[in-house]
N, C-alpha and C positions, 0 to 999 in steps of 0.2 A: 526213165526211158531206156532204152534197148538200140545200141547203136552195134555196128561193124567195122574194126580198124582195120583197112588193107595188110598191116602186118601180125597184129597181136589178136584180131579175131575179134571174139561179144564182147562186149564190156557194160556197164550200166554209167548214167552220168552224159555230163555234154561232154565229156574229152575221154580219149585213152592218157594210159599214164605216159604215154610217150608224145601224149600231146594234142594227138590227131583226133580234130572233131569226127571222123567217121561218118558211118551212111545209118542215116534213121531206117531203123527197122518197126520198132514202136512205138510211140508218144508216151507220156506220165499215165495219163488215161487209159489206153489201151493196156499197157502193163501191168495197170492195178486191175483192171476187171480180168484179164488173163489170169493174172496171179490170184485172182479170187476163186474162181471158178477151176483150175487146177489144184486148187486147197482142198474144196469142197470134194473135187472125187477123189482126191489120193489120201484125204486124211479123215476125213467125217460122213459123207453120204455115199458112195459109190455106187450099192445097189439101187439108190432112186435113180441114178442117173443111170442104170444098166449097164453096170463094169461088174466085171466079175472079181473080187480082189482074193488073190491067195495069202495064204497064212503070214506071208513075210512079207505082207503090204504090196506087194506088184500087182499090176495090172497091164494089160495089152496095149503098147504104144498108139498102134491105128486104130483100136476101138476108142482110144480114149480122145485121139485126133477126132473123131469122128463124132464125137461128143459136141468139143469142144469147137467145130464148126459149124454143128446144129445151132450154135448158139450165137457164133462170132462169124460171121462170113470172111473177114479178112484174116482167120486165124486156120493154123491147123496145125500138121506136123511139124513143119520147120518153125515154127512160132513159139510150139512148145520146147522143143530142142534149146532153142535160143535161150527162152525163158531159163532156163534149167543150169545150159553152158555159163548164163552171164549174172550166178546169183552166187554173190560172196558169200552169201550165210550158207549157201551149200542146204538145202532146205528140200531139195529133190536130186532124184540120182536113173539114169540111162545106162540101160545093160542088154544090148541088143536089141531086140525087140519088145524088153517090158521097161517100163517104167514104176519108179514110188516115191512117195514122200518116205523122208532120214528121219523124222522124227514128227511129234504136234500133232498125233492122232488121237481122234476119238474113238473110231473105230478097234473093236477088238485085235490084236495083230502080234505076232512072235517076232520081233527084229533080231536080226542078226550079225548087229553091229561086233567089232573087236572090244575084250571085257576089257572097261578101265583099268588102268595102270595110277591110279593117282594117289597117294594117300589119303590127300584130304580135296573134301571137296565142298561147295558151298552153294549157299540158298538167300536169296533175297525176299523179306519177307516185311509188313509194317508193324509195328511194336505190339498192337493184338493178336494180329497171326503169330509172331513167335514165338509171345508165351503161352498160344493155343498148341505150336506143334513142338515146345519142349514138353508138352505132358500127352499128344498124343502121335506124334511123330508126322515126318513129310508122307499125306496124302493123297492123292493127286484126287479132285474132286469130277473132273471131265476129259481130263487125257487120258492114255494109257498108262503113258511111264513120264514119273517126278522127272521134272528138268532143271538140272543141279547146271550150276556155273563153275570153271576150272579156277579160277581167280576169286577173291573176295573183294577184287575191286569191281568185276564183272556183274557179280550177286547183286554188290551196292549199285549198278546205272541199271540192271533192272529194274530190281525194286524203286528206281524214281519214277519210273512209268505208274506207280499206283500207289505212290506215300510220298508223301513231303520228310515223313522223318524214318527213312529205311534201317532195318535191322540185317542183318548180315549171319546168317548158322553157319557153322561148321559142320559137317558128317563126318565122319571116321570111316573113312570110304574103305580102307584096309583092313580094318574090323569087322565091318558089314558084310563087306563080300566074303570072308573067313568065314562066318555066320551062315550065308548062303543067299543072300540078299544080291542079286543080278545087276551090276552096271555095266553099262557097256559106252562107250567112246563115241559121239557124232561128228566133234570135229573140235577144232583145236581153243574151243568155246563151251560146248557141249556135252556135256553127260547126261544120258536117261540112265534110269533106275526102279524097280520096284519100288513098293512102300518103305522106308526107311524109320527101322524104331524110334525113339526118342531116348534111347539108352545113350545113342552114336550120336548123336546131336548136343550142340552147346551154340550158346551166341559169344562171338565172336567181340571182341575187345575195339571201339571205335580206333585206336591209336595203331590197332595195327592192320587198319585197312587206308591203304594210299591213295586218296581222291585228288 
């Protein structure tokens, strides 16, 4: 849900961190259908829904309001605004009058994220995926750009979402991009990336990942 704290502003959850239950703006329900339907045009469909998207993912804030109330009567600008203000994964992003999703496209798209700084960076994968992508490197089968974990402890809670027995890669993220391999920074979780060879790849040692 989607609340408002008289001091601290959106927040998600029954309380601010300062405490204060706040003023329901959304329910569980409304947030997930919102959040679905802003996915859909900023990351995967946008021309069926009649958005125009430029090269670096933006699109028009009131065309896409305008979308999004064809569909929700009780939603519109300020709802998406909300949406957007009150999402920790930082998942979308407001720049005057356009809007876009940071990352999780399927959609063709040039980001223009700041390049990684990281040396090493990491992929959560299950024990067949990752001696598929030590021989042919990180993929990406349906998004744009690989989506690499800062942490290996980060890599390993992903990959629980789709293995019981998760593997954890290493990239040589300083090597790669020397090569000419693109990363770029989302957020303090996040890295995309082109295709990543399998030269710069190795699986990571269980003992030195901290669960």
């Amino acid at each position: 849900m989607i609340k408002r704290c008289p001091q601290h502003g959106l927040f998600r959850g029954e309380h601010c961190e300062c405490g204060s239950a706040g003023q329901l703006l959304l329910d569980d329900a409304k947030t997930e259908q919102l959040g679905r339907l802003v996915a859909g045009c900023l990351r995967h469909f946008p021309g069926d829904l009649g958005l125009v998207m430029d090269s670096r993912g933006w699109v028009d804030l009131s065309k896409l309001a305008a979308v999004v109330a064809s569909r929700h009567r009780w939603a519109g600008k300020d709802m998406i605004v909300a949406l957007v203000a009150s999402d920790s994964k930082k998942r979308y992003e407001i720049a005057g009058d356009r809007v876009r999703a940071r990352y999780g496209h399927s959609v063709d798209v040039d980001l223009d994220h700041p390049e990684n700084k990281l040396p090493k960076l990491y992929y959560g994968a299950s024990e067949e995926e990752a001696d598929r992508i030590l021989e042919i490197g990180i993929k990406s089968a349906s998004q744009r750009y690989v989506h690499l974990s800062t942490t290996p402890e980060k890599a390993w809670h992903v990959a629980t979402f789709r293995t019981g027995n998760p593997r954890v890669i290493q990239a040589d993220a300083a090597a790669a991009q020397a090569e000419g391999v693109r990363m770029m920074t989302v957020s303090d979780d996040i890295v995309i990336s082109e295709t990543i060879p399998a030269r710069f790849l190795s699986i990571l040692k269980a003992q030195d990942i901290r669960r």
